[in-house]
C-alpha positions as CSV (number, residue, x, y, z in Angstrom):
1,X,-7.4,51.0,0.8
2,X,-7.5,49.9,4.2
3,X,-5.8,53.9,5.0
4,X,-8.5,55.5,2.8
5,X,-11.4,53.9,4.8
6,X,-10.0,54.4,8.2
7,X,-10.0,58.3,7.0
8,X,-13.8,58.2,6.5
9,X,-14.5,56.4,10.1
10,X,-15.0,59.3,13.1
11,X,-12.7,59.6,15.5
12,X,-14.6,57.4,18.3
13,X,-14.5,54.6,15.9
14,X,-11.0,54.7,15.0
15,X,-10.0,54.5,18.3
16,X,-12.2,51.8,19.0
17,X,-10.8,49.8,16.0
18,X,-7.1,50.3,17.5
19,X,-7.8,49.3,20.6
20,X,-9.8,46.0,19.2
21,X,-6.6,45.3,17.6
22,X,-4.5,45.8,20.7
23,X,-6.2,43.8,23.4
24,X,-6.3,40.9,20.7
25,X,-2.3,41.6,20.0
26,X,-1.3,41.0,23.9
27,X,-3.6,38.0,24.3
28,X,-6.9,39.7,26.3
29,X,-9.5,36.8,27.7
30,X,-12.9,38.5,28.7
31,X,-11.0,42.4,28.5
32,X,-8.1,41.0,31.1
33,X,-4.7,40.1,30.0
34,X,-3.4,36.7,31.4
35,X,0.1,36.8,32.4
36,X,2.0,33.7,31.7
37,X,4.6,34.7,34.7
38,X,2.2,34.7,37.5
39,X,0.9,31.1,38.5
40,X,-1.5,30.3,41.9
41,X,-1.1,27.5,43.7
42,X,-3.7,25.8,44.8
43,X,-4.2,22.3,47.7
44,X,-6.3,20.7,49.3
45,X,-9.8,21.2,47.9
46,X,-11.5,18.6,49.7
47,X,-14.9,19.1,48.0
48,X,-18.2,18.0,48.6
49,X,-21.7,18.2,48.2
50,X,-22.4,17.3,51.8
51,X,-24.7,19.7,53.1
52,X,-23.1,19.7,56.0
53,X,-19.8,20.5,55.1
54,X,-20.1,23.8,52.7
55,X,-16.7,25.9,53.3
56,X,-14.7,23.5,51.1
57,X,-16.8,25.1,48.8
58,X,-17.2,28.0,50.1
59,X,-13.2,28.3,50.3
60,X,-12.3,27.3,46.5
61,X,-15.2,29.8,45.5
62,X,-13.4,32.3,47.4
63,X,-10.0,31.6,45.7
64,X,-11.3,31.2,42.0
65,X,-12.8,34.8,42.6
66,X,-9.8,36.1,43.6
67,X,-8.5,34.7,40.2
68,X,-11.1,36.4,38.2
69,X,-10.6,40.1,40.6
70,X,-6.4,39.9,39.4
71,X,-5.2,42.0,36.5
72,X,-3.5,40.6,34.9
73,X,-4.8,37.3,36.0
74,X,-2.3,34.5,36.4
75,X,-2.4,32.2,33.2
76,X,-2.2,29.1,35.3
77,X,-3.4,27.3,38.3
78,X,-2.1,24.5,39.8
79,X,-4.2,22.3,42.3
80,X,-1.9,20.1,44.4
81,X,-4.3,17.2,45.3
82,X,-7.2,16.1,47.5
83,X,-9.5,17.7,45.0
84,X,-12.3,15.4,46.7
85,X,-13.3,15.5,50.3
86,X,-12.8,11.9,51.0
87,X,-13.0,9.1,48.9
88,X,-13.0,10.3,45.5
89,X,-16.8,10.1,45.1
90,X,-18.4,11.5,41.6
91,X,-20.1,14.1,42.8
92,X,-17.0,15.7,44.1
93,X,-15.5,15.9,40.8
94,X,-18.7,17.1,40.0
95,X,-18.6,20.1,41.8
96,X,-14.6,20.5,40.9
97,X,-16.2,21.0,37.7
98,X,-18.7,23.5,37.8
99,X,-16.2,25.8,40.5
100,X,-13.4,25.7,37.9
101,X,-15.6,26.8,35.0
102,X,-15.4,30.3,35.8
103,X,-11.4,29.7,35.4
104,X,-11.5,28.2,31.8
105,X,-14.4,31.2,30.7
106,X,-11.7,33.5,32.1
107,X,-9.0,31.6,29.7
108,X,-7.5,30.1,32.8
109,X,-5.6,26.7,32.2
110,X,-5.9,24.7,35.2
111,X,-3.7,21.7,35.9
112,X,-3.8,18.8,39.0
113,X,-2.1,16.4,40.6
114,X,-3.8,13.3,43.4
115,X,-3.5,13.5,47.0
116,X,-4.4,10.3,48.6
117,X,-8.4,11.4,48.8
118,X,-8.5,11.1,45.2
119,X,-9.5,8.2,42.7
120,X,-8.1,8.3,39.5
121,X,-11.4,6.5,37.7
122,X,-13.9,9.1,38.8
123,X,-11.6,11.8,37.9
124,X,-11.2,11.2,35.0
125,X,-14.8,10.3,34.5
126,X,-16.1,13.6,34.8
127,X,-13.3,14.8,33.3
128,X,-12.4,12.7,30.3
129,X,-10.2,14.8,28.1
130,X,-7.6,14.6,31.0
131,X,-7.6,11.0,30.2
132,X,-7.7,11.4,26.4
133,X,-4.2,13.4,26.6
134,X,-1.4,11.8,26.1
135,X,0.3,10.2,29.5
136,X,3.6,11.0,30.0
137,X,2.8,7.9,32.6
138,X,0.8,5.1,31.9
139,X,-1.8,5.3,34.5
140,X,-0.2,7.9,36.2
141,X,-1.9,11.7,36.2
142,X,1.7,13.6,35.9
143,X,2.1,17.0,34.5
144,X,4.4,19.4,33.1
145,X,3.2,23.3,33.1
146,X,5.8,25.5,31.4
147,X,6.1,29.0,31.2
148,X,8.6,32.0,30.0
149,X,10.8,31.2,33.1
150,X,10.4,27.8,34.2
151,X,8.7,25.1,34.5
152,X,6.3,23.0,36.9
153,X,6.3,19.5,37.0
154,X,3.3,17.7,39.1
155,X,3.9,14.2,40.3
156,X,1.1,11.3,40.9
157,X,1.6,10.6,44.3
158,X,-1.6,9.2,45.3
159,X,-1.7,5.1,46.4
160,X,-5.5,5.1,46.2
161,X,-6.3,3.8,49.9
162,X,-3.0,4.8,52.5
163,X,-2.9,8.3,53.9
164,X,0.8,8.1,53.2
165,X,1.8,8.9,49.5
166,X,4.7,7.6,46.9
167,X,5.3,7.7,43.3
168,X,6.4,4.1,41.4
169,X,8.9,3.3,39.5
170,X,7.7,3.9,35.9
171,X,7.6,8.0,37.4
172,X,11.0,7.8,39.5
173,X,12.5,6.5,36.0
174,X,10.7,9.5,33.7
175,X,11.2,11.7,36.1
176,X,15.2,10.9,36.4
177,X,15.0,10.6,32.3
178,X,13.2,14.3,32.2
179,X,15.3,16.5,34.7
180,X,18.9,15.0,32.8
181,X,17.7,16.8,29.9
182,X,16.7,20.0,32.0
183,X,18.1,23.4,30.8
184,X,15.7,25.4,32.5
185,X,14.4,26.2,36.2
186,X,11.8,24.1,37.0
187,X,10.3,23.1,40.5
188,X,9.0,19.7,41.4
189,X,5.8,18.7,43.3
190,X,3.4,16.5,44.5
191,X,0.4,16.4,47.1
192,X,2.6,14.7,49.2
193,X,5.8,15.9,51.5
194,X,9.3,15.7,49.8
195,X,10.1,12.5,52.0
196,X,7.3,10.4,51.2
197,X,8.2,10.6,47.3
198,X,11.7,10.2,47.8
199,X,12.8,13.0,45.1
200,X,15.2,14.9,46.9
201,X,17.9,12.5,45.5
202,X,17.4,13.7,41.6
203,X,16.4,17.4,42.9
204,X,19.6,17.8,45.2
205,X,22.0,17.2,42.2
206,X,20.0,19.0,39.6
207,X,21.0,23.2,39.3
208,X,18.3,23.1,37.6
209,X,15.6,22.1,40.4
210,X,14.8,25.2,42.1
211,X,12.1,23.5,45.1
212,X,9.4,21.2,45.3
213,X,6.0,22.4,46.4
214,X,3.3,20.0,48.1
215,X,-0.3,20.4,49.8
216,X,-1.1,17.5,52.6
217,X,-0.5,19.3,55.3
218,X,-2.7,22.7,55.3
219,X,-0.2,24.7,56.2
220,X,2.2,27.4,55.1
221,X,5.7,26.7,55.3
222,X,9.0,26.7,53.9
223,X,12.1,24.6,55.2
224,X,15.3,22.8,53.6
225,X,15.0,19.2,53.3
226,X,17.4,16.7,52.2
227,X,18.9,19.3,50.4
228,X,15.8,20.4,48.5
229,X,14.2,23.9,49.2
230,X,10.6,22.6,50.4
231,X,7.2,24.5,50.2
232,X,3.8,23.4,52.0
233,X,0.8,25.3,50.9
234,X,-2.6,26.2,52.6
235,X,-6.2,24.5,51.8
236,X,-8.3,26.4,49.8
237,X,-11.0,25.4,52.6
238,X,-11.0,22.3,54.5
239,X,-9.0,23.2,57.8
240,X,-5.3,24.9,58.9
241,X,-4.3,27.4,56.9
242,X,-6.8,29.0,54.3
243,X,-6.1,30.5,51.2
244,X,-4.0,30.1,48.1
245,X,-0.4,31.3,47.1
246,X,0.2,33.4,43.5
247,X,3.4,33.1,42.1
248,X,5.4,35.5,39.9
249,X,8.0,34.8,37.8
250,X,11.2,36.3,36.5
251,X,14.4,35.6,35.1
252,X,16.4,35.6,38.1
253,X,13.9,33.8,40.4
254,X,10.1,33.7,41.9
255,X,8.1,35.3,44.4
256,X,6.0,33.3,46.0
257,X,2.8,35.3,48.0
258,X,0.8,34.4,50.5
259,X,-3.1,35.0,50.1
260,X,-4.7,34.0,53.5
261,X,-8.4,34.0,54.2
262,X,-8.6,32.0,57.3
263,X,-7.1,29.8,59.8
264,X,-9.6,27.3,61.6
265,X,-9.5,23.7,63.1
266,X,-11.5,21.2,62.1
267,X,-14.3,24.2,60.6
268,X,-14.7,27.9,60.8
269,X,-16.4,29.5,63.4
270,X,-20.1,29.8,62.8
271,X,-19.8,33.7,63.2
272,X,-16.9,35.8,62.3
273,X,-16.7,37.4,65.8
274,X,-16.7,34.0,67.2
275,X,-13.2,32.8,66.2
276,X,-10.7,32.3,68.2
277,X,-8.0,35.4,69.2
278,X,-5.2,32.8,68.0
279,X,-6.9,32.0,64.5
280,X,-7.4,35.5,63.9
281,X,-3.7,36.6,64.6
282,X,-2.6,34.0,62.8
283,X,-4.5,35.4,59.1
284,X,-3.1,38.7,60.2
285,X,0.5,37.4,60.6
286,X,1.1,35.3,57.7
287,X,-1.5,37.1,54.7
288,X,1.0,38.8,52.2
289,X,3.9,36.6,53.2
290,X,6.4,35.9,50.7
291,X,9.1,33.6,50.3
292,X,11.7,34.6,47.1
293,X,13.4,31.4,45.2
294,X,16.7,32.8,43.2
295,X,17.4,30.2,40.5
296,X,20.7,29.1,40.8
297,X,21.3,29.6,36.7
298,X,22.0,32.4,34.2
299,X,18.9,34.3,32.8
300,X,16.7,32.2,30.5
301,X,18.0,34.4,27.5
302,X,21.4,32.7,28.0
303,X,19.4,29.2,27.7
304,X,19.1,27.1,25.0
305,X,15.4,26.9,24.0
306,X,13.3,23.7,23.5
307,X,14.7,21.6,25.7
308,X,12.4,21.0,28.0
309,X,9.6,18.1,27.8
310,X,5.9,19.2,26.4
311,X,3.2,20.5,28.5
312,X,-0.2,18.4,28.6
């Protein structure tokens, strides 16, 4: 039947019908596919609806678009803490929540961890389905992402008050508890430096762990610490370096790319032609930097499957 009417249909239209049928078959969100092996990183949002402060906006705006310009676009973003500009206020949430919309349109899951800026009751205020999931932490916003090839797990490492960070014990022990039953890459992370969560311990003697990845300090960087692989990632806006990274994974390993904007200290020059020589050269020597991770196991087709904790 179905044969016999596609007979009777012009040509236009049965080519029109196939190719309904094949965006929908590879998983098409607003006519661009989503590729679950490409993930950008995101830090350091520092938002605000201060008037006098609009390139954290500006700067996150900037990065969300790049999101939507990608195709494929990655199916995941990751936002490594200080999403608010100082003190957690509302209104910073607030504005987290109308520049991430574009993202979730798009079909864009988004995922975050705290930096110490953050507040975990107006967070989860304006956003109260975050709440309503279940914790994997009591009290705790921790996260596990997981795609074809590994797996991101984002830490709580916000004390609400010190600029320092941590994580307690209640996340030490799940998070000890979670990588034993690891058979998968996965990389660890926080807003915070490696040494001020104290992680490297369970990372170091995990295959498994293939880096942690943090925000704090605005910059791009990778280093060997403790015996972890270590990366520090840009600020979508606030000051240092500007810009995101995108991700792409593969069986064998990831590449992690640089996407600079901007370099400025403590707020961009008023005019492009006035910022400094050494700000500009620095955007021109680190944009499209990449740093490669191999993972240090076989091929995720030699893995056993389903052994790794659910995503929230």
């Amino acid at each position: 039947m179905w044969v016999d009417t596609m007979r009777s249909l012009p040509i236009t239209k049965i080519f029109l019908a196939f190719l309904l049928i094949a965006c929908a078959s590879v998983g098409f969100a607003g006519n661009v596919p989503l590729d679950e092996n490409m993930v950008a990183l995101f830090a350091d949002t520092h938002l605000t609806q201060d008037k006098n402060n609009p390139h954290q906006r500006a700067g996150l705006d900037h990065c969300v678009r790049d999101m939507l310009a990608c195709n494929p676009r990655p199916a995941n973003v990751l936002m490594y803490g200080d999403l608010s500009f100082n003190h957690g206020e509302t209104n910073d949430y607030v504005l987290l929540k109308e520049l991430v919309k574009p993202l979730e349109d798009a079909g864009i899951c988004w995922r975050s961890c705290f930096g110490n800026h953050d507040r975990r009751g107006p967070f989860m205020s304006v956003f109260p389905e975050r709440k309503e999931a279940t914790p994997l932490v009591p009290d705790r916003l921790v996260t596990v992402v997981k795609t074809p090839h590994a797996d991101f797990i984002l830490l709580d490492s916000c004390l609400e008050g010190p600029v320092n960070g941590g994580i307690d014990d209640a996340q030490r022990a799940w998070l000890q508890e979670t990588l034993s039953h690891y058979t998968k890459p996965v990389f660890v992370g926080a807003h915070h430096p490696i040494k001020e969560t104290d992680v490297a311990p369970l990372m170091d003697s995990n295959i498994f762990c293939a880096a942690y990845i943090y925000g704090h300090n605005h910059a791009w960087k990778q280093q060997r610490e403790e015996g972890v692989e270590t990366l520090c990632l840009p600020s979508t806006g606030h000051w240092g370096d500007i810009g995101y990274v995108l991700v792409k994974l593969d069986a064998n390993g990831a590449t992690f790319t640089l996407h600079q904007h901007d370099y400025y200290t403590l707020r961009p020059a008023a005019k492009p032609e006035d910022a400094k020589p050494e700000w500009r050269q620095r955007v021109q020597k680190n944009d499209g930097s990449q740093w490669r991770v191999l993972f240090k196991t076989a091929p995720m087709s030699n893995h056993k499957s389903g052994n790794s904790p659910p995503a929230i």
